[in-house]
C-alpha positions, 0 to 999 in steps of 0.5 A: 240237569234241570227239565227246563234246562234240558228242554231248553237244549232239546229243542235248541238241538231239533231247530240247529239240526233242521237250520243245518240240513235246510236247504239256504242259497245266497238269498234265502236263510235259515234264521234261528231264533232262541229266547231262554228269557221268555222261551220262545223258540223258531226256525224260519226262512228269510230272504228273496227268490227273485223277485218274490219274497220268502218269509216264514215259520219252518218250526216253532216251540214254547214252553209253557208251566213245565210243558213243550207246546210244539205250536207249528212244524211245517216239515215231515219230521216227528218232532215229538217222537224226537223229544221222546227219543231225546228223554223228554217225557210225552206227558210234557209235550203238547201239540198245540197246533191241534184243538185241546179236544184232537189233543185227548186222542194223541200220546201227549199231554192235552195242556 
């Protein structure tokens, strides 16, 4: 298989799981959006809880030249860890929500 293609699906997989364990009411859902075009990749929370509104990134993935730039993970969950476990390379993965410079002192790739 193709890398872009199964980090395509890598990813699909980590937010589709996360979107099924999410706990959603009648108001608040858990929107899914996948881009394969420009590969753009989001979990976010959408709805009302009463009469406060609730709009925001749970999860958000790009790839970039070959590379998973983890860009937000608002959760407690080790999604890169999970990518490893998935055969994703730690080489090809970049934690984009630190500095280049925090980047050097992780596992994965700078940039």
């Amino acid at each position: 298989m193709d890398p872009l293609d199964q980090y395509r699906q890598c990813i699909e997989q980590i937010l589709t799981e996360h979107a099924n364990i999410s706990t959603t009411t009648d108001t608040v859902k858990a929107q899914l959006i996948f881009d394969r075009d420009r590969d753009h990749y989001q979990l976010s929370f959408v709805g009302w809880q009463g009469d406060k509104r609730v709009f925001g990134p749970v999860m958000h993935f790009d790839i970039e030249d070959g590379k998973i730039w983890i860009q937000y993970n608002g959760t407690e969950a080790a999604v890169g860890e999970r990518l490893v476990e998935m055969g994703v390379p730690a080489s090809d993965i970049v934690l984009g929500f630190h500095s280049a410079f925090k980047r050097q002192f992780t596992r994965y790739a700078v940039g």
